[in-house]
C-alpha positions as a Python dict, from the first residue, in 0.01 Angstrom:
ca = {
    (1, 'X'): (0, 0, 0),
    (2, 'X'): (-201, 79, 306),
    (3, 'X'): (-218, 466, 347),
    (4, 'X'): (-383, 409, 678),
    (5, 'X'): (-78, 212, 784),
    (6, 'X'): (154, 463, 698),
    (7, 'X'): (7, 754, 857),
    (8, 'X'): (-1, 569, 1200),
    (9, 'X'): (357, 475, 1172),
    (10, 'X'): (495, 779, 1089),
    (11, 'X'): (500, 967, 1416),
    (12, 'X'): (669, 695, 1580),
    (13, 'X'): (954, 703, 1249),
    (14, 'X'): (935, 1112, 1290),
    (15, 'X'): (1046, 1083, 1675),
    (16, 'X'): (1321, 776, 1609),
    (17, 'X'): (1444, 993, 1306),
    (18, 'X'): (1460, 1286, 1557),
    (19, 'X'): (1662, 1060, 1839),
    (20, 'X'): (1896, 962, 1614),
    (21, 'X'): (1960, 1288, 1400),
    (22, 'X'): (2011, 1441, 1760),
    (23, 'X'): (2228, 1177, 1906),
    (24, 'X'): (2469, 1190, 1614),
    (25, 'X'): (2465, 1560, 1602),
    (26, 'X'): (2578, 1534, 1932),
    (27, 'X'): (2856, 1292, 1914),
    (28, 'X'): (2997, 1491, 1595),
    (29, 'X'): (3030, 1822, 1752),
    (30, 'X'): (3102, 1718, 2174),
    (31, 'X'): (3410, 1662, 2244),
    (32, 'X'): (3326, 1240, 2336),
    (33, 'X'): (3019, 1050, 2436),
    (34, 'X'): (2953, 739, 2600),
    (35, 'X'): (2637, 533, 2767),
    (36, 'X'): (2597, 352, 3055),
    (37, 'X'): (2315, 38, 3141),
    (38, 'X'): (2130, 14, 3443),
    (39, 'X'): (2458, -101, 3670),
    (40, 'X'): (2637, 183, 3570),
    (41, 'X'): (2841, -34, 3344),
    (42, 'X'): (3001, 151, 3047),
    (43, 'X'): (2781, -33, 2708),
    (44, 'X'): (2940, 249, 2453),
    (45, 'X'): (3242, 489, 2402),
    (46, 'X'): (3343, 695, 2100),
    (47, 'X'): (3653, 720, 2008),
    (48, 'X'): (3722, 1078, 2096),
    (49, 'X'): (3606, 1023, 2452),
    (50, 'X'): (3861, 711, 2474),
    (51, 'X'): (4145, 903, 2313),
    (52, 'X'): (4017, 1263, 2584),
    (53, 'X'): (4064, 1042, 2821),
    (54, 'X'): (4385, 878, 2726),
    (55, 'X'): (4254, 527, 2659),
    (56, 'X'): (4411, 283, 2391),
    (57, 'X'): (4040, 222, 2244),
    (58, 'X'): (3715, 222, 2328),
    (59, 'X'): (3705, -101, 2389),
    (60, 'X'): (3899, -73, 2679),
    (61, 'X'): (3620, 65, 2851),
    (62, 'X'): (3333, -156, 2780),
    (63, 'X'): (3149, -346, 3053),
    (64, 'X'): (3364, -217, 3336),
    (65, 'X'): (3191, -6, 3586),
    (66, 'X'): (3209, 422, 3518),
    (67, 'X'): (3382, 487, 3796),
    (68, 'X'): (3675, 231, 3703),
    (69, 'X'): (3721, 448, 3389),
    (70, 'X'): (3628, 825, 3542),
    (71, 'X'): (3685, 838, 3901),
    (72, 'X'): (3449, 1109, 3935),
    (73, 'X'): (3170, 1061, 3727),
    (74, 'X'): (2834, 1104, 3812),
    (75, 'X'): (2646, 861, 3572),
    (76, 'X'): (2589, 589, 3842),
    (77, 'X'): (2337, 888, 4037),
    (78, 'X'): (2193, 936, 3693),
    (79, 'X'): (2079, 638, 3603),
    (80, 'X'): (1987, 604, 4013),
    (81, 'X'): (1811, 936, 4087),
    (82, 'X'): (1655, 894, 3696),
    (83, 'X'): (1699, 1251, 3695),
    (84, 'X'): (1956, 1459, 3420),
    (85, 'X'): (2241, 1684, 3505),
    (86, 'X'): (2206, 1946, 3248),
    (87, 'X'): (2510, 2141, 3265),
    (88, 'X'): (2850, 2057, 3497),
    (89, 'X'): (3189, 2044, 3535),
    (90, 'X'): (3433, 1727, 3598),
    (91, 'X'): (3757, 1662, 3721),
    (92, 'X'): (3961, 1385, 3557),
    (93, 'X'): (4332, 1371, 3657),
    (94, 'X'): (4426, 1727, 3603),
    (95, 'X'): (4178, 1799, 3346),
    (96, 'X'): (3850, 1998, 3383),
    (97, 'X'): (3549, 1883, 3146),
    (98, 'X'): (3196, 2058, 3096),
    (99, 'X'): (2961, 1773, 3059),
    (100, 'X'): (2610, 1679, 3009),
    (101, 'X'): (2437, 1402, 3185),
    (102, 'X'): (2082, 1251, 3077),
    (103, 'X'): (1888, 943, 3148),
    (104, 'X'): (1746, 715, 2888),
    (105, 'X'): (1424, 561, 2909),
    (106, 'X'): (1253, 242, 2693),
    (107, 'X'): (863, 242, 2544),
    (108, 'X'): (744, 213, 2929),
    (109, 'X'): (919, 515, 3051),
    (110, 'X'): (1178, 314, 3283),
    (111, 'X'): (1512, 377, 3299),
    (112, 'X'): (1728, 155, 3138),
    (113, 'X'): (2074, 324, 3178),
    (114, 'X'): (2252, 699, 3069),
    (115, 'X'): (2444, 925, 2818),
    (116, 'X'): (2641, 1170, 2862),
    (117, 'X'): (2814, 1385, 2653),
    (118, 'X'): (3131, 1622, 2673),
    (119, 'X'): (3054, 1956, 2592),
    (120, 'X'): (3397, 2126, 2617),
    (121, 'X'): (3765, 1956, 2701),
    (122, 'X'): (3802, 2296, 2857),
    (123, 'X'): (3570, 2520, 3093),
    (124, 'X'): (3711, 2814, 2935),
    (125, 'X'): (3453, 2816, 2675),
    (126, 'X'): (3208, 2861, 2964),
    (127, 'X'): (3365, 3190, 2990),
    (128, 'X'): (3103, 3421, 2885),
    (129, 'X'): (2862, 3265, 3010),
    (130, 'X'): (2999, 3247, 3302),
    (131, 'X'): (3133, 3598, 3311),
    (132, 'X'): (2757, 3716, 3263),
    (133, 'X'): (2628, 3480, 3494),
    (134, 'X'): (2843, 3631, 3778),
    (135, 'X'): (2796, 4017, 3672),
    (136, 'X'): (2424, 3944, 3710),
    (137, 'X'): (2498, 3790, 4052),
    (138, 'X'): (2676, 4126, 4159),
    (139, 'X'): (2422, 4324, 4048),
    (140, 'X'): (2172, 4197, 4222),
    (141, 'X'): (2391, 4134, 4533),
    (142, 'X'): (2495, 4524, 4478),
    (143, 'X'): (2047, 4568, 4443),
    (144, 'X'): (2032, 4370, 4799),
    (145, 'X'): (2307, 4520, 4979),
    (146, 'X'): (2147, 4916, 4896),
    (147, 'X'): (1791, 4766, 4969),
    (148, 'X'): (1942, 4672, 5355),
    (149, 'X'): (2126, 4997, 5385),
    (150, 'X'): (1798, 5137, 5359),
    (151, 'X'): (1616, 4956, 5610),
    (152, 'X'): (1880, 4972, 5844),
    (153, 'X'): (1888, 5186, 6153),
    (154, 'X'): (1985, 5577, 6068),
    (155, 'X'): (2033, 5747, 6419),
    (156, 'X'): (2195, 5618, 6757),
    (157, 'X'): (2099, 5743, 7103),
    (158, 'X'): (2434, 5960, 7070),
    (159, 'X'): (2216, 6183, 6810),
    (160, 'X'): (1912, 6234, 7089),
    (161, 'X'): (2133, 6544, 7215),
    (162, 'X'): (2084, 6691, 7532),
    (163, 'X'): (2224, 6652, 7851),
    (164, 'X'): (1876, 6797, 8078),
    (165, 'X'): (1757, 6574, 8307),
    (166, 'X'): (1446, 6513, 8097),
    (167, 'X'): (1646, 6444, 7808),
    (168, 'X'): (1857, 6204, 8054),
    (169, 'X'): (1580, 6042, 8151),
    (170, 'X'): (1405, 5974, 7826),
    (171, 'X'): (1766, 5796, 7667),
    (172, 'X'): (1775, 5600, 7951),
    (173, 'X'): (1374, 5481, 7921),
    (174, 'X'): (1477, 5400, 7569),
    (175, 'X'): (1829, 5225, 7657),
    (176, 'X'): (1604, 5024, 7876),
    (177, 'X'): (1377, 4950, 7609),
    (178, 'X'): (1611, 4854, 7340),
    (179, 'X'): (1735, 4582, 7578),
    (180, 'X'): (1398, 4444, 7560),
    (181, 'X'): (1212, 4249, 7318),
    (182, 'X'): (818, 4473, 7359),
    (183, 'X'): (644, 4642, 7223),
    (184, 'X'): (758, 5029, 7293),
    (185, 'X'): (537, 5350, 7178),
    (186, 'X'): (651, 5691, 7194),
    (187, 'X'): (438, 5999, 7290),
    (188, 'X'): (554, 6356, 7240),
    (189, 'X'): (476, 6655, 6979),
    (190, 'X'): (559, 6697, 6656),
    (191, 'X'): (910, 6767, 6567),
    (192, 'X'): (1028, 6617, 6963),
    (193, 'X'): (1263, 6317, 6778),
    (194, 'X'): (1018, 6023, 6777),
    (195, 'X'): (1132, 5883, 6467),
    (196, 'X'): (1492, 5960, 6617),
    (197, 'X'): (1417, 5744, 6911),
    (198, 'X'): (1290, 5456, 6734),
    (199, 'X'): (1576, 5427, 6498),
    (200, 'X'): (1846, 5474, 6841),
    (201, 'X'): (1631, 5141, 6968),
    (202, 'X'): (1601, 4912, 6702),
    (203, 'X'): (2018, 4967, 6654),
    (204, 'X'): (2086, 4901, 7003),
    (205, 'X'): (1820, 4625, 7009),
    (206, 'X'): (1947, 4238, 6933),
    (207, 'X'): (1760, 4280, 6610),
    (208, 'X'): (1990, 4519, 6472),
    (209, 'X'): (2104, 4337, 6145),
    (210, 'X'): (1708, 4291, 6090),
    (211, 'X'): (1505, 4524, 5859),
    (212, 'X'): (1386, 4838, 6008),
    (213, 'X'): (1050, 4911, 5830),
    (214, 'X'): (876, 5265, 5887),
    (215, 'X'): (530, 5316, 5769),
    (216, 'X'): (401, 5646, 5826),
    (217, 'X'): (-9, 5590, 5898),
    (218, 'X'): (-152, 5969, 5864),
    (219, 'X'): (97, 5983, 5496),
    (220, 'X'): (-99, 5672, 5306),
    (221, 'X'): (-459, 5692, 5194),
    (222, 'X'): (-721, 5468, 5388),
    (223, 'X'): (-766, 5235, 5064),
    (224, 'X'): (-406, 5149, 5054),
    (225, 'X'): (-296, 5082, 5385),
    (226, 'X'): (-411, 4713, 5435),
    (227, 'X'): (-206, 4635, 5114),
    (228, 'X'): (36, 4860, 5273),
    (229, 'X'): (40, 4658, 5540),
    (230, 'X'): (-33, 4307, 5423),
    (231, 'X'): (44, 4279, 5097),
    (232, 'X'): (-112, 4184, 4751),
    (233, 'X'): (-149, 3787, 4692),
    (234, 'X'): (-126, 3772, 4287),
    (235, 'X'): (-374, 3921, 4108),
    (236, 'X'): (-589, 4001, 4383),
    (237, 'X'): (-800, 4272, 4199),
    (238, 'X'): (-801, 4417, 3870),
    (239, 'X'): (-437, 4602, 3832),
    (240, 'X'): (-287, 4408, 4061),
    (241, 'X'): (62, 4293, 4027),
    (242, 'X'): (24, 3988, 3891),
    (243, 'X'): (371, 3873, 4096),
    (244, 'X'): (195, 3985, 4389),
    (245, 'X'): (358, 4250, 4624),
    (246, 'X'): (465, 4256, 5038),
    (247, 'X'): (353, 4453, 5282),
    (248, 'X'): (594, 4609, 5509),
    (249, 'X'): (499, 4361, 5798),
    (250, 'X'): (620, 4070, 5592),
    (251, 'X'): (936, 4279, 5481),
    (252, 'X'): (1020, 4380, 5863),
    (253, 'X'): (995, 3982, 5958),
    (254, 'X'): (1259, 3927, 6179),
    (255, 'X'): (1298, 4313, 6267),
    (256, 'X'): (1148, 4639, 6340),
    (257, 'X'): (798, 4817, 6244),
    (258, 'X'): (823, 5144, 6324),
    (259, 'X'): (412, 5279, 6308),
    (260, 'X'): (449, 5692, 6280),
    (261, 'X'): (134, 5831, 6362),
    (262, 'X'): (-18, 5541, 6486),
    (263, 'X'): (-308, 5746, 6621),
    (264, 'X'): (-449, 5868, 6273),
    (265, 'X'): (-476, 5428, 6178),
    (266, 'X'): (-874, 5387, 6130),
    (267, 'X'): (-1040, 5167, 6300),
    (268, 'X'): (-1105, 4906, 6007),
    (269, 'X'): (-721, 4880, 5980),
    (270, 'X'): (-698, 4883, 6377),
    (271, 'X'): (-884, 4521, 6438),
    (272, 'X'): (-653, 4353, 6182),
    (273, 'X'): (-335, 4509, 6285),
    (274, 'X'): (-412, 4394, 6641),
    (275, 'X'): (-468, 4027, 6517),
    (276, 'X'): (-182, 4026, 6344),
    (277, 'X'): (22, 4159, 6655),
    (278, 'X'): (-124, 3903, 6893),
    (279, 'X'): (-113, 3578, 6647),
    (280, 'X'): (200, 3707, 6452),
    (281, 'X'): (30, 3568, 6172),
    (282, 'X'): (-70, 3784, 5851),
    (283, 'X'): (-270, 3737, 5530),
    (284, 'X'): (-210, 3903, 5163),
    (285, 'X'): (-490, 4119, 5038),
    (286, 'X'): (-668, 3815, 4839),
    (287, 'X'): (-486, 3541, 4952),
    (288, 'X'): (-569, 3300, 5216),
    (289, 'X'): (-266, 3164, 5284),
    (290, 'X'): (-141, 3291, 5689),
    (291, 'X'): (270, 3367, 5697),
    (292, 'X'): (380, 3341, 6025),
    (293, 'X'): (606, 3623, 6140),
    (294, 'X'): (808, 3772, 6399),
    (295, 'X'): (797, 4150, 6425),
    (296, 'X'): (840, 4397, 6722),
    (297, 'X'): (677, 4717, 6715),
    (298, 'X'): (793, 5063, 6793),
    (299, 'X'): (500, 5313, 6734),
    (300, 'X'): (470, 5680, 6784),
    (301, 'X'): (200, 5946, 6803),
    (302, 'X'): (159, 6297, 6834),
    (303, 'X'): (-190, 6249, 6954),
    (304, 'X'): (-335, 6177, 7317),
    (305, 'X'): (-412, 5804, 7261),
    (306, 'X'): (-606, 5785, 7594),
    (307, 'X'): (-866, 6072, 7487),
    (308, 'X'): (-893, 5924, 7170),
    (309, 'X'): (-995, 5580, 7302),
    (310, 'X'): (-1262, 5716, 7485),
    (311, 'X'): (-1367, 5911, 7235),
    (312, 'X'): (-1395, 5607, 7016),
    (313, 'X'): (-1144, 5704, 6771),
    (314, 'X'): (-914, 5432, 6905),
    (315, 'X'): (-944, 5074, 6988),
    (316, 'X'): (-904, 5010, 7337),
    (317, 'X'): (-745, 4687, 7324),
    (318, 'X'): (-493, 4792, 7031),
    (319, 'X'): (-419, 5065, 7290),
    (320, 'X'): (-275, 4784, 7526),
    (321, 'X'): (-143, 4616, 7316),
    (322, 'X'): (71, 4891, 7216),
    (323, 'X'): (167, 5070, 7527),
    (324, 'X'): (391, 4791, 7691),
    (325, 'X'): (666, 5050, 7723),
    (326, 'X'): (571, 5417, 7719),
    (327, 'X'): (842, 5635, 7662),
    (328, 'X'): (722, 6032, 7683),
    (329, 'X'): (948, 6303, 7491),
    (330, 'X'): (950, 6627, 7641),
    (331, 'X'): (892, 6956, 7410),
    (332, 'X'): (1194, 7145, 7364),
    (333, 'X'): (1023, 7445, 7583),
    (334, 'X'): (1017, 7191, 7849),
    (335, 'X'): (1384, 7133, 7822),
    (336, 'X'): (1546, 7509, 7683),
    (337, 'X'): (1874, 7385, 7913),
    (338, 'X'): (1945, 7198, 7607),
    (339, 'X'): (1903, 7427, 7299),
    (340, 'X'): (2272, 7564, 7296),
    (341, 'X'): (2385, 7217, 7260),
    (342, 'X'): (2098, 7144, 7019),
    (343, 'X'): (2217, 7463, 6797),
    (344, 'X'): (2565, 7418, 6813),
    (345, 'X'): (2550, 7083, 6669),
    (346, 'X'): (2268, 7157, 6405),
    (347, 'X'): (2514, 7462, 6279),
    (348, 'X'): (2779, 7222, 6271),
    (349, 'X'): (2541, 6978, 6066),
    (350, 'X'): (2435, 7266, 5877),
    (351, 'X'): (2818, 7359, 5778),
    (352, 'X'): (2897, 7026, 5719),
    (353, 'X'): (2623, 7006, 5424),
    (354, 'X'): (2665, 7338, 5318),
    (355, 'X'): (2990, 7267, 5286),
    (356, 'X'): (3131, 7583, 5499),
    (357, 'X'): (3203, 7726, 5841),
    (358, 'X'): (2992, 7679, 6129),
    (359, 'X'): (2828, 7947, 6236),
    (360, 'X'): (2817, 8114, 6588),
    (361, 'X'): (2536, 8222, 6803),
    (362, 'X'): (2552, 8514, 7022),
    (363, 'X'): (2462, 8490, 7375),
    (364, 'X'): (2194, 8746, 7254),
    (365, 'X'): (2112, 8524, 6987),
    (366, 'X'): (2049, 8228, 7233),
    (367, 'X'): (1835, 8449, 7461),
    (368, 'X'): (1594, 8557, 7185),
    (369, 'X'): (1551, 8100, 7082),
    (370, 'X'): (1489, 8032, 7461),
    (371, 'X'): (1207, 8315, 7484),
    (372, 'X'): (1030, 8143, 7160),
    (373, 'X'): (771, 7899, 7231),
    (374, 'X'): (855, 7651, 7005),
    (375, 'X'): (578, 7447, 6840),
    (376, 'X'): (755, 7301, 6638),
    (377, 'X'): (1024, 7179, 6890),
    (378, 'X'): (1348, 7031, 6776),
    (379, 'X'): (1268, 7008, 6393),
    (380, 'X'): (1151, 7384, 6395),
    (381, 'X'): (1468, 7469, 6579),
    (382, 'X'): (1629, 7300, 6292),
    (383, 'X'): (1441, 7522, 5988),
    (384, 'X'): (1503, 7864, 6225),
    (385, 'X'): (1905, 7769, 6236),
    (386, 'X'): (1911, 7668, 5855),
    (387, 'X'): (1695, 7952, 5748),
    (388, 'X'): (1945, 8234, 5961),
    (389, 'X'): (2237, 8075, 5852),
    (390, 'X'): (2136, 8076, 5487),
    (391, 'X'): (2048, 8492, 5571),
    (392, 'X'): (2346, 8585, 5754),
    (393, 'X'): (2684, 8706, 5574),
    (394, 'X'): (2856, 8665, 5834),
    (395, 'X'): (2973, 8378, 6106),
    (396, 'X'): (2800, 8507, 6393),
    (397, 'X'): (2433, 8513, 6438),
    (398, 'X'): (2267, 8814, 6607),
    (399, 'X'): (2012, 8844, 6797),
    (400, 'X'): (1815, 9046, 6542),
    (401, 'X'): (1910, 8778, 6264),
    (402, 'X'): (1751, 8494, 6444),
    (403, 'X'): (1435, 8747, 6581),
    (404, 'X'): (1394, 8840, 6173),
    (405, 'X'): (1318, 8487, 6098),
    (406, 'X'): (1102, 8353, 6403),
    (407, 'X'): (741, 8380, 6326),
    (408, 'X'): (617, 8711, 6349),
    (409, 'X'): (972, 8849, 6274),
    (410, 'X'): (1053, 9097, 6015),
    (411, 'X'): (1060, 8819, 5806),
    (412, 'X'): (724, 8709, 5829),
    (413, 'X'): (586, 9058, 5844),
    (414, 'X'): (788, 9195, 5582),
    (415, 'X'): (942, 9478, 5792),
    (416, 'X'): (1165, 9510, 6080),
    (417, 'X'): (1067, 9539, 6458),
    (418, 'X'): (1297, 9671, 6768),
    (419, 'X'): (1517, 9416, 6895),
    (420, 'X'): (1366, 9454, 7277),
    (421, 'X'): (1043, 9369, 7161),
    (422, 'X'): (1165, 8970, 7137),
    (423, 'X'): (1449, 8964, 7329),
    (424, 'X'): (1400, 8863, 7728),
    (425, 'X'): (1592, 9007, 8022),
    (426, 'X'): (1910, 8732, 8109),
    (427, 'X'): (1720, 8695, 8437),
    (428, 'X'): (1394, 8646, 8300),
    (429, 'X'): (1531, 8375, 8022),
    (430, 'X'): (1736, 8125, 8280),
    (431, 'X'): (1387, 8131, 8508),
    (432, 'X'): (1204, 8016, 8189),
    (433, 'X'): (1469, 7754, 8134),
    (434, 'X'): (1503, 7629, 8524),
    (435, 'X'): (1111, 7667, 8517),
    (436, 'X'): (1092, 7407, 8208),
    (437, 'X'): (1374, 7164, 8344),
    (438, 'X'): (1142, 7122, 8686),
    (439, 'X'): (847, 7098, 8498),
    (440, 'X'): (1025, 6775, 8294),
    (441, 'X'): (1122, 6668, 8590),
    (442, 'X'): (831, 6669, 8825),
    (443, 'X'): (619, 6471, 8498),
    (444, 'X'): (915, 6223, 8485),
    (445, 'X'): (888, 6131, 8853),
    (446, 'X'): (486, 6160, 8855),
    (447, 'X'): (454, 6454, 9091),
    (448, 'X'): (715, 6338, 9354),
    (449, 'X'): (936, 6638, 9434),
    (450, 'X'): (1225, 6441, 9608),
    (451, 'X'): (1268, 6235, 9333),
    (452, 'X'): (1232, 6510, 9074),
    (453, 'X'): (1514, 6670, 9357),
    (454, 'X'): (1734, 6405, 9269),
    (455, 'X'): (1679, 6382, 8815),
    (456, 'X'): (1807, 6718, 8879),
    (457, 'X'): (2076, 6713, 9058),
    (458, 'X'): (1984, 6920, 9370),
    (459, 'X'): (1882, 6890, 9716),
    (460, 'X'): (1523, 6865, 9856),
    (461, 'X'): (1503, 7195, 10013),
    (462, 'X'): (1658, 7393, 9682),
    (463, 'X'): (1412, 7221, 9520),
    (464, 'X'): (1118, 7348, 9720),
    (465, 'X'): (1294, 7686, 9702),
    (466, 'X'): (1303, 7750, 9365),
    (467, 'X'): (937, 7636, 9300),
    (468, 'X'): (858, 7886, 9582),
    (469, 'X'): (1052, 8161, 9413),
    (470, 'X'): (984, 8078, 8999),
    (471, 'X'): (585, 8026, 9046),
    (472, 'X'): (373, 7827, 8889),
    (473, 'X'): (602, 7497, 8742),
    (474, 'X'): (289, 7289, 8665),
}
C-alpha cells in the first residue's frame, strides 16, 4: 500500500465524512429536510417533511417546482442570490415553521441547487431566544431614549423671567434668532442666563428633536479639547479606545453646539474649529477620513471678544464667523425692575425642591437685594435666596436675614452689623432701579433716546426728564 497515497486522500475523506455525518445529524433531529437543483425543482424529501406538510409521500414532491409544494418558500432566492438564510420563519397554510436555508456548491464552488432544513414545527421553541433577543432590544432602546433626554433642550424662553424692557428686548432678539438657522453668540456676565438662552433657542428652533450638545471650553484641558471636539479614529495613540470615540460635533450633527466660554478656546483649537464651521466637514484625531455634518452654533462668552481679538487672544475671522447674531444680556443691576419676580419664582423653585413652603420677602427684604451690586447676577441671586431660606425659621425673610448673608454681612464677617448700614432709603432704591432700566435701554437702542422712550414705555419728554433729574444713566 502506498502511504503517500493515503495521506493525500484523507483530507478530502475527513471533509466528505464531515458532510455527511452533519447532513444526517441534521435530518435525524429537524423536524424534515429537503433539496432543491438549480431550477428550484424539489430532487429530495424526507419523510417527515412530506408527512409536516401533509403529503402522501415524498415522492409526491419530486421534480415539481418548490413553490408548487410550499407556497412560500424561499429556496428558489437561495439557490438565485447563492446566498443562505440562516435562521427564519415560514408560513404554510396555518402553520408557522423555523427553517434553515443553505446553498450547495460542487468541487468548483458553483451553485448547483439548496437544502433546507426545518428546525422547529413550532416558533415557540424560539421563545427564549426570542424573549432575550427583545429584552436586549428594550434595553438599549430604554439606553437611547435617556441618552436623547439628555441632549435635549432643558429651559424655554418662559424660564428667562423678567418683564423689564431689557429683559423684553433680549427674549425677543432670541425669539428672532431661534426662527433662524445662524449662527447666534451671546455676550453678558457670568451668572446673566447664557446657557438659559441657548437652551430657550435651540427648543424653539426647527431643530428641536436634534441633539443639543454643550461643551464648556474654559472646563476641558487644552490637550483634550480637539478629541473633545473631533473625536478619536481607532487607536489613534497609545490608550486610545480602540472602538474609537465622537466628538461632540459629530454627536450634535443635525442639531445644536452650544460653545460656553467660547472666548477661553486657544488659538490652535480656534483655526480648526473655524474650518470645520465654514466646510461643515470634520476629521477624527488620527483619522483621515472627512464626515460631513450639519451643525448650528450657539456660543457664549463672558469675555469682551472684540478686545481680545485685538489683543491677539482671538482669531479675527472665527470672531465673524461667530457673531452673525449678537444677542447682549443685561446684568441683573442693569435690570433690578425684575428681581421681585426673579425671587419670587426662585423661592417657589426653592420650596418646590425643598419640598416645603415658599418663602416671603419683605418689602424691606427686597430693598436691601436691589441696593447689592450683584456680581454674580441672576445665579448669585439664586445662592443668596437658597442660602436665607435654608437660615430663616420662619416664612418671611427680613431684611436683616437677607443683609446677614450678602457678602460682607454678618455672615461673612462672623458678627452682626446695624440694619441701616445696608438697607437704602425707598426713594433712593426705585432711582437705582429706574436708573438701571434706562441704562438697558439706552444700550439696547444704541444711544437713541426716543427709541429707548419707546422700549420703555414712556414719552420723549419724561424720558429726558428723568435723565435730567436721576444723573448720570451712562
Amino acid at each position: 500500500m502506498d502511504n503517500t497515497t493515503d495521506q493525500t486522500d484523507r483530507p478530502d475523506d475527513i471533509h466528505r465524512q464531515a458532510v455527511q455525518t452533519l447532513f444526517s445529524l441534521f435530518d435525524s433531529i429537524c423536524e424534515g429536510a429537503m433539496t432543491v437543483d438549480r431550477d428550484a425543482r424539489i430532487v429530495w424529501m424526507n419523510e417527515k417533511y412530506a408527512a409536516l406538510l401533509g403529503l402522501d409521500d415524498m415522492d409526491a414532491a419530486i421534480g415539481r417546482e418548490v413553490e408548487e409544494v410550499i407556497p412560500h418558500s424561499l429556496m428558489r432566492q437561495v439557490v438565485q442570490q447563492e446566498r443562505p438564510i440562516l435562521l427564519d420563519i415560514m408560513q404554510f397554510g396555518e402553520r408557522w415553521f423555523v427553517v434553515t436555508r443553505l446553498p450547495l456548491r460542487d468541487e468548483s464552488g458553483a451553485v448547483t441547487g439548496a437544502v433546507g432544513f426545518v428546525l422547529y414545527d413550532r416558533p415557540d421553541y424560539l421563545k427564549p431566544l426570542v424573549s432575550k433577543f427583545t429584552t436586549l432590544q428594550s434595553e438599549l432602546a430604554r439606553a437611547h431614549k435617556e441618552l436623547a433626554r439628555h441632549r435635549r433642550a432643558k429651559y424655554s424662553f418662559s424660564q428667562f423671567v423678567g418683564s423689564s424692557p431689557a429683559a423684553a428686548e433680549v427674549k425677543r432678539q432670541a425669539r428672532r434668532a431661534a426662527g433662524l438657522d445662524a449662527t447666534v453668540i451671546l455676550f453678558g456676565e457670568t451668572g446673566t442666563g447664557k446657557e438659559l438662552l441657548a437652551h430657550a433657542i435651540h427648543a424653539a428652533s426647527a431643530r428641536a428633536d436634534r441633539p443639543l450638545v454643550g461643551v464648556n471650553v474654559a472646563a476641558i484641558p487644552e490637550t483634550l479639547l480637539e478629541a473633545e471636539f473631533f473625536g478619536v479614529a481607532p487607536g489613534a495613540y497609545t490608550g486610545a479606545d480602540s472602538k474609537g470615540r465622537p466628538g461632540k460635533l459629530a454627536i450634535a450633527d443635525g442639531g445644536t453646539l452650544f460653545l460656553d466660554e467660547v472666548g477661553d478656546m486657544p488659538l490652535s483649537l480656534q483655526v480648526k474649529l473655524l474650518r470645520a464651521l465654514q466646510e461643515k466637514e470634520i476629521e477624527a484625531v488620527g483619522s483621515n477620513d472627512v464626515r460631513r455634518i450639519d451643525v448650528r452654533v450657539i456660543a457664549a462668552t463672558s469675555h469682551d471678544l472684540e478686545r481680545r481679538v485685538a489683543e491677539g487672544a482671538f482669531r479675527a475671522d472665527l470672531f465673524y464667523r461667530l457673531n452673525v447674531i449678537p444677542i447682549s444680556i443685561p446684568a441683573l443691576r442693569e435690570r433690578l425692575s425684575d428681581l421681585p419676580m426673579l425671587a419670587e419664582v426662585m423661592l417657589e423653585q426653592i420650596a418646590v425642591s425643598a419640598g416645603v413652603v415658599p418663602c416671603e420677602l419683605t418689602p424691606q427684604a427686597l430693598d436691601v437685594l436691589a441696593a447689592h451690586s450683584w456680581p454674580g447676577n441672576v445665579r448669585e441671586l439664586r445662592n443668596v435666596l437658597e442660602r436665607v431660606s435654608a437660615l430663616s425659621d420662619g416664612a418671611r425673610l427680613t431684611a436683616s436675614a437677607v443683609a446677614n448673608v450678602l457678602p460682607g454681612g454678618a455672615a461673612g464677617r462672623g458678627a452682626a452689623r446695624p440694619i441701616a448700614a445696608t438697607v437704602r432709603p425707598l426713594d433712593e432704591a426705585t432711582a437705582n432701579a429706574e436708573r438701571g432700566a434706562i441704562r438697558a435701554a439706552l444700550r439696547v437702542a444704541g444711544g437713541n433716546k426716543p427709541e429707548a422712550a419707546k422700549l420703555l414705555g414712556i414719552s420723549r419728554a419724561k424720558l429726558y426728564d428723568k435723565i435730567g433729574r436721576l444723573g448720570d444713566v451712562s
